[in-house]
GUTOR-813379 format. One record per residue (C-alpha): residue number from 1; residue in three letters; x, z, y. Coordinates in steps of 0.05 Angstrom, whole numbers, always signed. Example, Ala and Ser with C-alpha at 12.3 -4.5 7.8 and 13.67 -1.06 7.14 Angstrom:
+------+-------+--------+--------+--------+
| voro | marse |     xx |     zz |     yy |
+------+-------+--------+--------+--------+
|    1 |   ALA |   +246 |   +156 |    -90 |
|    2 |   SER |   +273 |   +143 |    -21 |
+------+-------+--------+--------+--------+
***
This chain:
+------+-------+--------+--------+--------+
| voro | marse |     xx |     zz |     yy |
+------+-------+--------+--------+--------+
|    1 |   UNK |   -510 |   -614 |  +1341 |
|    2 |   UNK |   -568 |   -630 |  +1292 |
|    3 |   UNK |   -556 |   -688 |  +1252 |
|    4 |   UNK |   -603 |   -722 |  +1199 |
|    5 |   UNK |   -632 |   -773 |  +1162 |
|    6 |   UNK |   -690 |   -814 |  +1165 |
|    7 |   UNK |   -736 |   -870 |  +1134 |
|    8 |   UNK |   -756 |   -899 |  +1064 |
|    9 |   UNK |   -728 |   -854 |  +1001 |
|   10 |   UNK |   -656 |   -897 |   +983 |
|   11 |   UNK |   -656 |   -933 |  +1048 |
|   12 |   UNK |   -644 |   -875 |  +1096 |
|   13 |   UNK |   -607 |   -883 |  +1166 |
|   14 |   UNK |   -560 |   -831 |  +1198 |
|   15 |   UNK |   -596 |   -802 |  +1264 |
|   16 |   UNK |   -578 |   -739 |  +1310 |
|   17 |   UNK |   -629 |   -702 |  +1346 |
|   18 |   UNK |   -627 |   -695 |  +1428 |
|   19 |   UNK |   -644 |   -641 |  +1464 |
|   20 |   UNK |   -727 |   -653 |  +1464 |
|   21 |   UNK |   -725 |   -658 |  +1390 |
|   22 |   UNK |   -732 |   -732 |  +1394 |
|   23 |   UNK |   -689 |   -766 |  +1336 |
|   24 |   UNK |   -636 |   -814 |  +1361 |
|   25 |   UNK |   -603 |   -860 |  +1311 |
|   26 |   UNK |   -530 |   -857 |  +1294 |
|   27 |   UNK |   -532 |   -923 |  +1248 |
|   28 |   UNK |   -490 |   -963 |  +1303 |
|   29 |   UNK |   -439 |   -912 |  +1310 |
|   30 |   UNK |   -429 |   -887 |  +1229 |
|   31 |   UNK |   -455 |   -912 |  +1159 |
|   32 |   UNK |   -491 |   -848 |  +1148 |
|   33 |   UNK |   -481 |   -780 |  +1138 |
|   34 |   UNK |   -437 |   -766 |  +1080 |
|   35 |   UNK |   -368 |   -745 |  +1082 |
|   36 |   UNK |   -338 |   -789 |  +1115 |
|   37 |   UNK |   -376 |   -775 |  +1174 |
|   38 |   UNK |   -378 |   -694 |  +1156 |
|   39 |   UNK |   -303 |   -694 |  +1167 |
|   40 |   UNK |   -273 |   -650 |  +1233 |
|   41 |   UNK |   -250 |   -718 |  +1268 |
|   42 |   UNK |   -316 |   -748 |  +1263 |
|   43 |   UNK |   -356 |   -687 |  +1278 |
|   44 |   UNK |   -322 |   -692 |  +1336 |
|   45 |   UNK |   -332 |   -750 |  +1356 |
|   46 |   UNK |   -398 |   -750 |  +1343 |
|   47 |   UNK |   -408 |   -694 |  +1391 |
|   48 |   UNK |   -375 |   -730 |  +1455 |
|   49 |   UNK |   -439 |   -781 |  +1450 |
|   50 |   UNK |   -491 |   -767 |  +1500 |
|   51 |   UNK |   -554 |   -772 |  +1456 |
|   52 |   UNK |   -591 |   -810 |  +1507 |
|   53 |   UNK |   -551 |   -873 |  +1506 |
|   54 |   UNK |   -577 |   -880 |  +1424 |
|   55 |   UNK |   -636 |   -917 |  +1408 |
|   56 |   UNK |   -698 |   -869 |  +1403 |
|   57 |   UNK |   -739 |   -878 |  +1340 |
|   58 |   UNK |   -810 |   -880 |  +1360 |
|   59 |   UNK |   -878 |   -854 |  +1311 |
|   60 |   UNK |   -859 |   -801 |  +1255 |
|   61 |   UNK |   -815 |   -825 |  +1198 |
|   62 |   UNK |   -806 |   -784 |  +1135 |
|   63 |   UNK |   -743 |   -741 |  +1135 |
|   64 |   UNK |   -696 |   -746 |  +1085 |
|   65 |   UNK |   -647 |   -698 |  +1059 |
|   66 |   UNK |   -586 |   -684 |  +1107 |
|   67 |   UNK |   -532 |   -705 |  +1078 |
|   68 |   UNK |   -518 |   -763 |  +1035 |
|   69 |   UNK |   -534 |   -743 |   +950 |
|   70 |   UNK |   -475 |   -698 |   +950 |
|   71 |   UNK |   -431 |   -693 |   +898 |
|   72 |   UNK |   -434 |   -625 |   +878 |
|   73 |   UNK |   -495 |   -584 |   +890 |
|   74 |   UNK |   -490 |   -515 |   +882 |
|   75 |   UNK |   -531 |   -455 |   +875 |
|   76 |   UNK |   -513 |   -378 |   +871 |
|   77 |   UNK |   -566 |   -336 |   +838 |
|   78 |   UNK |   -587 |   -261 |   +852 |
|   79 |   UNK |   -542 |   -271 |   +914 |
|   80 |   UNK |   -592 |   -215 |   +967 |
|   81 |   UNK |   -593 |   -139 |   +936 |
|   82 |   UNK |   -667 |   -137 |   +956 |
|   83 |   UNK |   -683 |   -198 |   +910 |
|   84 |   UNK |   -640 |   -173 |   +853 |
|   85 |   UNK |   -681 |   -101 |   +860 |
|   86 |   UNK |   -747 |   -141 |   +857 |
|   87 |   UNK |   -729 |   -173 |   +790 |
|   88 |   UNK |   -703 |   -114 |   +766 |
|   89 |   UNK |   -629 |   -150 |   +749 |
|   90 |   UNK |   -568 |   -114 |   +757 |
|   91 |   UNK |   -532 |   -137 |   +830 |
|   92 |   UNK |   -477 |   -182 |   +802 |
|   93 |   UNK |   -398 |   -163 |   +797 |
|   94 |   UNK |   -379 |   -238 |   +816 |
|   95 |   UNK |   -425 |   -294 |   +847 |
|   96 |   UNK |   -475 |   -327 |   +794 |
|   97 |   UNK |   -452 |   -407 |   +802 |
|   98 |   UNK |   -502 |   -461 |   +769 |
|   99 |   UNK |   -507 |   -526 |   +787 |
|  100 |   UNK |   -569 |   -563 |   +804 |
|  101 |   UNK |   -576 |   -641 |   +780 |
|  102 |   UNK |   -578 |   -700 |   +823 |
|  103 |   UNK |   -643 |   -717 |   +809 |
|  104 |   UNK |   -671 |   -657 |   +837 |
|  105 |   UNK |   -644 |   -679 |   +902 |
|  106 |   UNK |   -703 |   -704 |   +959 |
|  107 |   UNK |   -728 |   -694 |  +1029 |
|  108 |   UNK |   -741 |   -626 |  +1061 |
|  109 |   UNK |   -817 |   -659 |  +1068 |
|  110 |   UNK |   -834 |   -688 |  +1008 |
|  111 |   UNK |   -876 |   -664 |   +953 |
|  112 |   UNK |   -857 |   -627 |   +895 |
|  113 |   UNK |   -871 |   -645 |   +829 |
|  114 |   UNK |   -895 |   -590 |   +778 |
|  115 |   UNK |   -863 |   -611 |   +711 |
|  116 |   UNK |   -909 |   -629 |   +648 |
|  117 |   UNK |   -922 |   -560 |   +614 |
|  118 |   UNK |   -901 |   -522 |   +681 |
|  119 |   UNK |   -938 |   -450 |   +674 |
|  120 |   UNK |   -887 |   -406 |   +726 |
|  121 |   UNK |   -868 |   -454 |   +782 |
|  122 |   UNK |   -844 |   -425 |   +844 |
|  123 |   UNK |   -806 |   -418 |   +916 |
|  124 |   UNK |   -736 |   -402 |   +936 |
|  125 |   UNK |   -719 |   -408 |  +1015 |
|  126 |   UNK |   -640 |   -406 |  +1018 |
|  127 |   UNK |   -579 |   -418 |  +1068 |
|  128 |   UNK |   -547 |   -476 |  +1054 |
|  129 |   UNK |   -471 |   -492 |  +1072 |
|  130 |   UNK |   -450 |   -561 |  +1082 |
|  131 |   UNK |   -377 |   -581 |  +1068 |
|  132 |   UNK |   -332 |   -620 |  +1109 |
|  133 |   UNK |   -266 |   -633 |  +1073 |
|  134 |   UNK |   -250 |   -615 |  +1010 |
|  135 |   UNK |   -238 |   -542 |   +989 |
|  136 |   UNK |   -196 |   -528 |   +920 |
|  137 |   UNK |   -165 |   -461 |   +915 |
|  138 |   UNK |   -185 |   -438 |   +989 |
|  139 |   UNK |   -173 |   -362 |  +1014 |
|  140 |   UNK |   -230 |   -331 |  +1044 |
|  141 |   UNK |   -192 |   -328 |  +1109 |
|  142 |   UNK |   -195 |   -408 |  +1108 |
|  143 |   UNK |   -256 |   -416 |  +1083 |
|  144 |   UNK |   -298 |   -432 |  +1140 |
|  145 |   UNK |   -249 |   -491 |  +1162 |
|  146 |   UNK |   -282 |   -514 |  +1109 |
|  147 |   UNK |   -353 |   -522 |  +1129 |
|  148 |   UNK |   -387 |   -568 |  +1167 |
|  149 |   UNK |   -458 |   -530 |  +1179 |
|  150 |   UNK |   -523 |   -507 |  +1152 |
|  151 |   UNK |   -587 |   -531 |  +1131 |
|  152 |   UNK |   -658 |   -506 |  +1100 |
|  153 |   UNK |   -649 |   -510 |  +1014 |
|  154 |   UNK |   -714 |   -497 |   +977 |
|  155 |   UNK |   -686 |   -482 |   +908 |
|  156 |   UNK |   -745 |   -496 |   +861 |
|  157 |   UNK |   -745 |   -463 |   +806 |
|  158 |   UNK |   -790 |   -466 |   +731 |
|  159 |   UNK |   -780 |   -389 |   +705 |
|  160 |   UNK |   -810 |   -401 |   +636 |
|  161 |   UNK |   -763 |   -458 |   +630 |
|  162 |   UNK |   -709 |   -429 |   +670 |
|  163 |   UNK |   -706 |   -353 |   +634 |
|  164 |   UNK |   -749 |   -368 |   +565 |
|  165 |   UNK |   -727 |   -427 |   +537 |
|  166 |   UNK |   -652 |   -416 |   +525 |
|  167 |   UNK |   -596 |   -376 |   +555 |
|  168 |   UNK |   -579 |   -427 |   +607 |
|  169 |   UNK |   -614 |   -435 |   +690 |
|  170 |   UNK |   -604 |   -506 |   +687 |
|  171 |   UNK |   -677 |   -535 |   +647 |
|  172 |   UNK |   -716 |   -491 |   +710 |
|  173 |   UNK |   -675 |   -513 |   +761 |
|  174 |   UNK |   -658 |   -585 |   +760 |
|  175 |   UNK |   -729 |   -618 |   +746 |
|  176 |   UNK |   -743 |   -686 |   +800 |
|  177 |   UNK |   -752 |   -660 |   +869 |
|  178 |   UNK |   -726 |   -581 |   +858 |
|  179 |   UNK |   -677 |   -585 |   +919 |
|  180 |   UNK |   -714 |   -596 |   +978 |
|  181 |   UNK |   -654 |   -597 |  +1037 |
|  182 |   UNK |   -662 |   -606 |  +1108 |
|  183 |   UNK |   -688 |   -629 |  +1153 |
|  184 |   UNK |   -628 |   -627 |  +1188 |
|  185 |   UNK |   -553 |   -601 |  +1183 |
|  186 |   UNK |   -540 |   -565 |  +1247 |
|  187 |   UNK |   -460 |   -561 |  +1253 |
|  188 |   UNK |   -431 |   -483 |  +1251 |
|  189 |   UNK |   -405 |   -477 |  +1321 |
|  190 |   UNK |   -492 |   -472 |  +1328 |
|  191 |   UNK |   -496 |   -420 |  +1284 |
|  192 |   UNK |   -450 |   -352 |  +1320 |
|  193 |   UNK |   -465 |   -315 |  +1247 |
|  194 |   UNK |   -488 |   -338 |  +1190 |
|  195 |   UNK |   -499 |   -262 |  +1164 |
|  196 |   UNK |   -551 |   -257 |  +1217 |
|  197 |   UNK |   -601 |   -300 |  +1194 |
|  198 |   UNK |   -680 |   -294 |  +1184 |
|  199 |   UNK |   -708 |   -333 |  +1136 |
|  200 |   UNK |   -781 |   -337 |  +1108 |
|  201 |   UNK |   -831 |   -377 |  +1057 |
|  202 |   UNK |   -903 |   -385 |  +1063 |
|  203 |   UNK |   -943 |   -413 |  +1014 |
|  204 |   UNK |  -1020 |   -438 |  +1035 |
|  205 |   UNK |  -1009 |   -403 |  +1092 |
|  206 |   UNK |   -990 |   -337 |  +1072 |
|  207 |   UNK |   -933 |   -307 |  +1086 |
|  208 |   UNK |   -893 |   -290 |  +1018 |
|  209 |   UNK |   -813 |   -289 |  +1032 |
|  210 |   UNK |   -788 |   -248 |  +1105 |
|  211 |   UNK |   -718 |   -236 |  +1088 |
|  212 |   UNK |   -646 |   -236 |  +1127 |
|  213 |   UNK |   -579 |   -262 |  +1107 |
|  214 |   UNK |   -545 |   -195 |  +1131 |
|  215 |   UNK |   -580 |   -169 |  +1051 |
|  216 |   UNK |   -531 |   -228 |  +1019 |
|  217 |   UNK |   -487 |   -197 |   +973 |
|  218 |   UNK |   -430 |   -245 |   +975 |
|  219 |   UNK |   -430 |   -274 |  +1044 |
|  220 |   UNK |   -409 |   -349 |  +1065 |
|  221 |   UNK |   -331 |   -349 |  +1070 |
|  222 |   UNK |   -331 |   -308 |  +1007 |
|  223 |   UNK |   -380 |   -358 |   +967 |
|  224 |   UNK |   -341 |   -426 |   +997 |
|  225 |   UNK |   -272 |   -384 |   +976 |
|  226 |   UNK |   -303 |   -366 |   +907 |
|  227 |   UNK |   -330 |   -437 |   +884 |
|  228 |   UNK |   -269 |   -466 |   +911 |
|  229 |   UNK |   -234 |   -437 |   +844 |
|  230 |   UNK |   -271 |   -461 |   +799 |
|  231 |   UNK |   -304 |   -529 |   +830 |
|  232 |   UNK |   -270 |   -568 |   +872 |
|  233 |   UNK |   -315 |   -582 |   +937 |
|  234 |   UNK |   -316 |   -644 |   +958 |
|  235 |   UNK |   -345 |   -667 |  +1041 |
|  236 |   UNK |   -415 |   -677 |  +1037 |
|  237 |   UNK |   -432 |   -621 |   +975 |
|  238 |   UNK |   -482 |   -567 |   +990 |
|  239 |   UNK |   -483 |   -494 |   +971 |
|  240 |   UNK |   -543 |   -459 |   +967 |
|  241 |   UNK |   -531 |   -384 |   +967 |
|  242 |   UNK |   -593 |   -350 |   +938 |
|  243 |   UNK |   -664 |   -326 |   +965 |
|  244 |   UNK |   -688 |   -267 |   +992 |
|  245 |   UNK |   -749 |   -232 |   +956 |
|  246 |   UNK |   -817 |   -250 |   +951 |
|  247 |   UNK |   -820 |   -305 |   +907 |
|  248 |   UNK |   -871 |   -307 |   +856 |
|  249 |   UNK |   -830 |   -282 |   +793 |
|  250 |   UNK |   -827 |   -214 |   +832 |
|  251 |   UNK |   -890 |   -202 |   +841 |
|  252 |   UNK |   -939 |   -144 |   +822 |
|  253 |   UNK |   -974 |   -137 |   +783 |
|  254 |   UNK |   -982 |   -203 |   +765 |
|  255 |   UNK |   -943 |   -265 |   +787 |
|  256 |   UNK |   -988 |   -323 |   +812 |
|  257 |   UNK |   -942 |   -382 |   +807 |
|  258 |   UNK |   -948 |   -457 |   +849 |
|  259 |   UNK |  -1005 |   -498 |   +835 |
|  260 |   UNK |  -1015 |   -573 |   +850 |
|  261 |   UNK |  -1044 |   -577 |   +911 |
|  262 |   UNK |  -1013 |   -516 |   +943 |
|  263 |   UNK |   -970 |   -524 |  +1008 |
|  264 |   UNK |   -896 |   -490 |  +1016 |
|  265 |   UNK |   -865 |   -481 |  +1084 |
|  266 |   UNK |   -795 |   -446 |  +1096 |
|  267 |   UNK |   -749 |   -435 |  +1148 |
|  268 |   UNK |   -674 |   -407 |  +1163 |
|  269 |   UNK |   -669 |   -382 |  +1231 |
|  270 |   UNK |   -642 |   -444 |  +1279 |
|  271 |   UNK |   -635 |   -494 |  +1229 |
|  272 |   UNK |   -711 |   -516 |  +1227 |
|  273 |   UNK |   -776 |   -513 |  +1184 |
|  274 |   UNK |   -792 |   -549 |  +1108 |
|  275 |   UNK |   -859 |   -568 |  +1092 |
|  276 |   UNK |   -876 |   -595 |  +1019 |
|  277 |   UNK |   -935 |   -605 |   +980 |
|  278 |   UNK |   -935 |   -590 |   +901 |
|  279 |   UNK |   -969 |   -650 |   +860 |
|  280 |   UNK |   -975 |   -649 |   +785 |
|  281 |   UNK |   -914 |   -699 |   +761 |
+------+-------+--------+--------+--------+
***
């Protein structure tokens, strides 16, 4: 089951998608999807309604993120040992956790805006999990009771502000419109492995990111385990768990970073294709 949301940014309506890809919505049935409506029960619920008996919304509405502004949205960093070889960064002991603001929060469609003073903007296709009841102290044995599904995360990232100005990820990570997530959540009895996973990025066309989730270095029910120590997770939060290489920071022998105007499209196998513009804020 593919559930999203659609219409004006801050007025979005819950919607599933039927089996032609045409978006059905769900705003008779729940108030949206957030997590409430993440939870096991209504999961299930939600997937004993034959599509076809929802309205159909007609023309092409903007896409909003998945889920509801989650509480807690959280990124692992140098999570795939190919990416961590390409920046030439030790492969971590224990999972890098940073969390990325609200405000950098939006639609897996809309543009991107390129900070004031931005020199080394670039591209991050990830796995995202979706939670669907709270996890605090989980084993990794539990951990996937704990999830809900998957969607597309496009972690945006500023390296001069994220890795010159100051010890700390957050200033190049949490900038207006950095976490692109969608365009839908496709529930995890969709998804047989989530180790198995293609993913890519192009950007204007070109092909720049063609990378698997079997390189992750700490897989899903370890990172949903692992965060659950230290933040509680709440229904509704998203982790994104780190890109694959070929972002711009790793190139050679000279980086060529997002300009406005260029075009970014990424994809995780099954879950469905991003598409945003970059625009000078």
């Amino acid at each position: 089951m593919k559930l999203l949301r659609y219409g004006p940014a801050g007025a979005e309506k819950p919607a599933m998608l039927d089996a032609d890809g045409a978006i059905r919505c769900l705003a008779a049935v729940v108030r949206d999807i957030d997590g409430f409506t993440l939870s096991p029960v209504q999961i299930a619920m939600l997937k004993g309604i034959d599509p076809t008996s929802l309205p159909r919304v007609e023309g092409n509405p903007r896409i909003g993120p998945c889920v509801v502004r989650p509480i807690n949205y959280i990124c692992i960093g140098l999570n795939y040992a190919d990416h961590a070889a390409e920046t030439g960064m030790p492969i971590p002991k224990e999972p890098i956790i940073f969390v990325k603001a609200g405000g950098a929060y939006s639609g897996p469609n809309d543009d991107v805006l390129r900070p004031r003073h931005s020199k080394k903007l670039d591209w991050e296709v990830e796995l995202g999990i979706v939670i669907g009841k709270t996890a605090r102290y989980v084993s990794e044995d539990d951990s996937m009771d704990y999830v809900a599904g998957y969607c597309v995360c496009n972690d945006v990232s500023e390296r001069e502000f994220q890795l010159e100005r100051g010890p700390t990820w957050d200033k190049g990570k949490g900038a207006d419109t950095f976490g692109p997530t969608g365009p839908w959540m496709v529930t995890k009895d969709e998804i047989a492995d989530p180790q198995k996973l293609s993913l890519w990025t192009e950007v204007n066309g070109k092909k720049m990111q063609n990378g698997s989730t079997r390189t992750m270095i700490f897989g899903v029910k370890t990172l949903v385990s692992y965060v659950s120590h230290f933040i509680t997770l709440h229904p509704g939060d998203v982790i994104a768990t780190g890109t694959p290489p070929g972002v711009a920071a790793g190139m050679k022998p000279e980086p060529v970073f997002l300009q406005p105007g260029d075009v970014m499209r990424l994809s995780v196998e099954g879950l469905g294709i991003q598409t945003q513009r970059v625009v000078q804020a």
